[in-house]
Every structure is written in C-alpha cells, then in structure tokens.
N, C-alpha and C positions, 0 to 999 in steps of 0.2 A: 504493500500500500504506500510506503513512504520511498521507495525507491528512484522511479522515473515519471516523470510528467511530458509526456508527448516526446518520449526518447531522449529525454537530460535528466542527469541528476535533478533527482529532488529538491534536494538538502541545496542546492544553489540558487535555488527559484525561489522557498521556501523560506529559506531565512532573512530577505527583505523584507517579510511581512514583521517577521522577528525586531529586526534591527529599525525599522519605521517608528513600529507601534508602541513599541516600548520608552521608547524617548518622549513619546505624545502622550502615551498615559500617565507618565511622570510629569509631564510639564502641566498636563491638563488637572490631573489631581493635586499638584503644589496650588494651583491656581485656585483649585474651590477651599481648598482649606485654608489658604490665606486671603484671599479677596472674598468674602462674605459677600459684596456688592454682584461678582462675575452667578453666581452659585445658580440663581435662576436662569440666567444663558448658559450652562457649560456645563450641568448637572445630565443633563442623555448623553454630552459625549463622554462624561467620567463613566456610565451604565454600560454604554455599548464597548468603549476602551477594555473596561475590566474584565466583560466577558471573552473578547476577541483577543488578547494578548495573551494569557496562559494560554489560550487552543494554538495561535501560534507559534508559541516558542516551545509549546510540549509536540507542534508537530516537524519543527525544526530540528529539536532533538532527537525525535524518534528517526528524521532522514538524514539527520546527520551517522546515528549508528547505523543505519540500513548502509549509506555508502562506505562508510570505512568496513563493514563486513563486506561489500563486494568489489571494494578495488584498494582498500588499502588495507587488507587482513595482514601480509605479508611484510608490509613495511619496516624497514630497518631505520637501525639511526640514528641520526639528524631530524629527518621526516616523520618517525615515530612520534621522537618527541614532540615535535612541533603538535603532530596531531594529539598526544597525550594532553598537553599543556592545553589545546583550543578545550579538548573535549572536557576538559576539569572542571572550566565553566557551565556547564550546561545545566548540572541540578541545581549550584545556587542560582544562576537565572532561575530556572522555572518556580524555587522555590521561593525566592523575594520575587518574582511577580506576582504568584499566588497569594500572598502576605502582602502587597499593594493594591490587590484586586480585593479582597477581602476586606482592607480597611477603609478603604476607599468608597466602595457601596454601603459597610455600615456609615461611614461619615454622609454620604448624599441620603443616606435613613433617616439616620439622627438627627439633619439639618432640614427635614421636611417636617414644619408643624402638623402634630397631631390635629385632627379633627377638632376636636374641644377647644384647642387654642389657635388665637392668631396671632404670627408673627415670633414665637420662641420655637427653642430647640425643642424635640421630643423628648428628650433625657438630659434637659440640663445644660446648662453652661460648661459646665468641669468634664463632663463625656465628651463634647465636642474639642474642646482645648486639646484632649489625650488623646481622640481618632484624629484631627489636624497634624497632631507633633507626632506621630506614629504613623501618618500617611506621607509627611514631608521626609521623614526617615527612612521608610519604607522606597518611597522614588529616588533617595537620591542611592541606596543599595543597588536597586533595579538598573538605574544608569552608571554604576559604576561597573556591573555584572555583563550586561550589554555592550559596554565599551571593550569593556577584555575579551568576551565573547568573539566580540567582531574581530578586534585587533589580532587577536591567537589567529584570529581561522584565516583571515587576510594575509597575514605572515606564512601561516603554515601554508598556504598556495601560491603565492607571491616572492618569496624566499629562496 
C-alpha cells in the first residue's frame, strides 16, 4: 500500500504532505492559542490540520519503511547510516504530532463557549493558559522533529 504511487516511490510523493503540513499546523495552532482575536477565523483550519497531519506523517513513515525494505535493505555504510539517522526521526514526529493534534483540538474545545454561557472558556481560564502553553510547546517539538526529519532524509539522498 505504501510503496509506489503511479510507478514512484511513495515515500517521495508522500512526505511533502508530511513536510507542508506540519509546519502549518504548528504555525496555525501557535496562532489560536496566542491570538484569542484570530481563534474564530483559524479554528477549522486548527480541526482539519490536526486530523490530516498524523495521517500524513504516519503515512510517510509507513512508505518511508516500505522503500528502505525494497531498495535499501542491503545498504552498507555511509548510506546506512544516513538512512539510520533520517529514519530515527520518524516516531518522535509522529508522536509530537499526535501530542499537537490532541492538544490542539482540546484547546479549539475549551475555547468554544458552552451553551449556557456567552463569551468564556468552557473550562476556565487556567485550562486554556495550560492547552495554549502545551500547544505552543507541543508545535515548536513538531517543527523541530520535521526539520530533522526533512534534513536527515535530504542528506541521506542528496549526499
């Protein structure tokens, strides 16, 4: 499944959704948790972001080990490593994306007033301060993860 898309590597088509989105859903969730004013513009693209970035960087992953099993099993080296070092990256991406996606939609929760009330957080002030500083943390992991991601894998073919 993760192999070739219309006779090319996967894993080479596949990981600019990776490398795109993940930069957007960090800048797009910095954005609602510190600009309060943006939150009603920019809160579908934090919902759609959060869902579509784990699916592609878990499917990134998964064609990135689909091609090293079919053309760099054998690899020695130099190359080895290269491909070792890119591939090192891939669970902490997936898993501080997952960890940005999650805080991130509870924060666009938390920041939609309940019914009952107009104009406050659903859970308070001090809940939204701690999804806010846990979501800016959380993006700037994710962009540090994605940087290296890219950088290894650009190196390990470019090199």
């Amino acid at each position: 499944m993760f192999d070739q898309i219309l006779g090319l590597p996967a894993h080479a088509l596949i990981i600019h959704f990776a490398v795109v989105l993940t930069p957007l859903l960090a800048a797009v969730a910095v954005a609602y948790a510190l600009l309060p004013r943006w939150r009603a513009n920019v809160a579908w693209a934090v919902v759609l972001l959060a869902l579509a970035v784990p699916a592609a960087v878990f499917a990134a992953r998964q064609s990135g080990e689909s091609l090293k099993a079919a053309r760099f099993s054998t690899a020695e080296g130099e190359m080895a490593a290269r491909i070792s070092t890119h591939q090192s990256f891939a669970t902490p991406l997936l898993m501080s994306v997952l960890g940005l996606s999650v805080a991130a939609l509870l924060l666009v929760y938390a920041t939609r007033p309940a019914r009952d009330s107009v104009g406050r957080d659903r859970f308070g002030r001090a809940v939204t301060v701690i999804l806010s500083v846990l979501t800016v943390a959380l993006a700037a992991v994710s962009g540090y993860f994605v940087f290296q991601a890219g950088d290894s894998g650009a190196r390990a073919v470019w090199s």
